[in-house]
C-alpha positions as CSV (number, residue, x, y, z in Angstrom):
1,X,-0.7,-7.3,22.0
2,X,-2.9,-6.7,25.4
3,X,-4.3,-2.6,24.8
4,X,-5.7,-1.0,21.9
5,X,-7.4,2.5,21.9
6,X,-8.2,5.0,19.1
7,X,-9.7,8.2,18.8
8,X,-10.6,9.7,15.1
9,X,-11.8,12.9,13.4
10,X,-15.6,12.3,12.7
11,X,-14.8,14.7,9.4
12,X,-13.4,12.1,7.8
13,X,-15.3,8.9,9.7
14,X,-18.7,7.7,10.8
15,X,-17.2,5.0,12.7
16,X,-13.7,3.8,13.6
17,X,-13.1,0.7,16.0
18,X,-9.7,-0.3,16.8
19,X,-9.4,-3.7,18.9
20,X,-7.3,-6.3,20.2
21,X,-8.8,-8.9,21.5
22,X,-6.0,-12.6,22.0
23,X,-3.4,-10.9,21.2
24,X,-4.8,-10.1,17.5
25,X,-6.1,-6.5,16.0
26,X,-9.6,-5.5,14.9
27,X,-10.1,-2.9,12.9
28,X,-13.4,-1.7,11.6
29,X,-14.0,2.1,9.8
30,X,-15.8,3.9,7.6
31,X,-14.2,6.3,5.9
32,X,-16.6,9.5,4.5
33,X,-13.9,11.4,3.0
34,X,-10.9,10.4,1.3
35,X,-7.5,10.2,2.6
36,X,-5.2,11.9,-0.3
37,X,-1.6,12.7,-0.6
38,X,0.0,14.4,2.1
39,X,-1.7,12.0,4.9
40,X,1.3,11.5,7.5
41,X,1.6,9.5,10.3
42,X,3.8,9.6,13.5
43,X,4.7,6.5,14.9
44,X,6.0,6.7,18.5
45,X,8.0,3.1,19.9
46,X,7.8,3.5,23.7
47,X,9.3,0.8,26.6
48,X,7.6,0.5,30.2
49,X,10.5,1.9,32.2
50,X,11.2,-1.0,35.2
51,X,8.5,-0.9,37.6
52,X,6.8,2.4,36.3
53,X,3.4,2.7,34.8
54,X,4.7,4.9,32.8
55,X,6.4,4.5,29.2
56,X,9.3,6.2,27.7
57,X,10.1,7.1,23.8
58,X,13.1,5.1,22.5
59,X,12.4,6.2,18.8
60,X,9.7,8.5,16.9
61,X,9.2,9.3,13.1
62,X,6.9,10.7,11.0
63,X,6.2,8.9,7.6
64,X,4.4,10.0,4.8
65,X,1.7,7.7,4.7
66,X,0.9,7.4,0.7
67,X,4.2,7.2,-0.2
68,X,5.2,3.8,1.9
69,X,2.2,2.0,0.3
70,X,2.7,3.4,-3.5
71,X,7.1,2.8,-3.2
72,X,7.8,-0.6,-4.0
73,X,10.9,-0.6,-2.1
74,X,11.3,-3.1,0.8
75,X,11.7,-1.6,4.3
76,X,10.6,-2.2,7.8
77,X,7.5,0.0,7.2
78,X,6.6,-1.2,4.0
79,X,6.9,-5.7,5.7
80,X,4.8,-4.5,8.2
81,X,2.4,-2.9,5.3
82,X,2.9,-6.1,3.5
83,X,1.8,-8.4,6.5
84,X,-1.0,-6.5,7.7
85,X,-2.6,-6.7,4.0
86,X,-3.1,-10.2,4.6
87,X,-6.0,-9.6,6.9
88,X,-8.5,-7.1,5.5
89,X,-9.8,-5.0,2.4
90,X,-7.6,-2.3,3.7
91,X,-5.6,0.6,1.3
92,X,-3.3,-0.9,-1.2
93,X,-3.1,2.6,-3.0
94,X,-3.0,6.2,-2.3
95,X,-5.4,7.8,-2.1
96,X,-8.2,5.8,-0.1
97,X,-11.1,6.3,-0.9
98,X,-14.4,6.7,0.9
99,X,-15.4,3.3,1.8
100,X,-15.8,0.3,4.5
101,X,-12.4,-0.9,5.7
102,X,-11.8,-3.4,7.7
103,X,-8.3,-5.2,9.2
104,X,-9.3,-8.9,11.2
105,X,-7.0,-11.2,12.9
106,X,-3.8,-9.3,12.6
107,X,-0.7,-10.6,14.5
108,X,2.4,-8.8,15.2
109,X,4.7,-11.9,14.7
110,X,8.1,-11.8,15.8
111,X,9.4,-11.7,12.8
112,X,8.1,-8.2,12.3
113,X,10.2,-6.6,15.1
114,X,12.9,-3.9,14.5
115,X,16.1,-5.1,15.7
116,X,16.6,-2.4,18.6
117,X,13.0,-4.4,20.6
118,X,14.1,-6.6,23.1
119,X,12.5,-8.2,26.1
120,X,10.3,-5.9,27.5
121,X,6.8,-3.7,27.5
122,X,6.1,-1.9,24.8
123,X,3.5,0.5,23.5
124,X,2.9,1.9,19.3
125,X,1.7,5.6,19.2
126,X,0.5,6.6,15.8
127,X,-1.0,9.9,15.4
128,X,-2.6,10.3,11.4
129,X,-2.8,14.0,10.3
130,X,-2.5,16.3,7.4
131,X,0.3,19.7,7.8
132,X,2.6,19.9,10.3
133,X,2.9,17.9,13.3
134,X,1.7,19.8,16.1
135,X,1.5,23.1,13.7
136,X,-1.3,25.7,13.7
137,X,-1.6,24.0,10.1
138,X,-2.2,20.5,11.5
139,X,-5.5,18.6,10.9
140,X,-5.8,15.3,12.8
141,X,-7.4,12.4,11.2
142,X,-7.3,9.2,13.4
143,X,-4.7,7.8,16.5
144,X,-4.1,4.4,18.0
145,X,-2.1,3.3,20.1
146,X,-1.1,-0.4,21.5
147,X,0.6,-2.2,24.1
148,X,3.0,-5.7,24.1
149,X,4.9,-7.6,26.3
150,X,7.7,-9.4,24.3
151,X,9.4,-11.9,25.9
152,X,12.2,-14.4,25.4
């Protein structure tokens, strides 16, 4: 991983920093309201279209956010959940609570990739938010987003 940039609702934070720094992510927040159930997030998978500084969507969905780290069933959300759990005090139940949480170190190893990610340049869109997605109802909590080059 090479970019990392966040934006966040100060509602619900006094400070979130998102970082990658070697390849690895830093995260750093406190959260002054809790995140309860209903908390969704959209992940967006975009490639670097050849020779373009632009990136393209090759697949988007919305998950609901409490209910991958409460399920005890195994799936690619949930090994990525696993992983990343590894490297920080972060949530291991819904709700979160108000708190200090902090992710440090974290690798996206190759054994984490879908099987549809190739060779390539890549960037991870995830948009936090209670209600609909882009609804008059929606209330945005937090985004990041981060770019990769995987190669061979």
């Amino acid at each position: 991983m090479t970019v990392g940039e966040s934006n966040f609702n100060r509602d619900y934070f006094t400070n979130f920093t998102f970082q990658i720094k070697s390849g690895k992510v830093f995260l750093d927040m406190y959260l002054k309201k809790p995140l309860l159930k209903g908390w969704r997030a959209r992940l967006d998978f975009q490639l670097r279209v050849s020779n373009a500084k632009s990136f393209q969507s090759i697949f988007s969905t919305t998950v609901d956010v409490c209910n991958i780290v409460n399920v005890y069933k195994n799936n690619l959300f949930k090994k990525w959940y696993s992983n990343l759990l590894k490297y920080g005090n972060f949530l291991r139940q819904c709700p979160l609570n108000s708190s200090h949480y902090y992710i440090r170190n974290w690798q996206f190893g190759n054994n984490l990739l879908p099987p549809f990610i190739t060779t390539g340049a890549y960037r991870l869109e995830t948009y936090n938010f209670y209600g609909r997605y882009r609804a008059k109802d929606e209330v945005f909590i937090m985004s990041c987003s981060a770019d990769a080059t995987i190669n061979d």
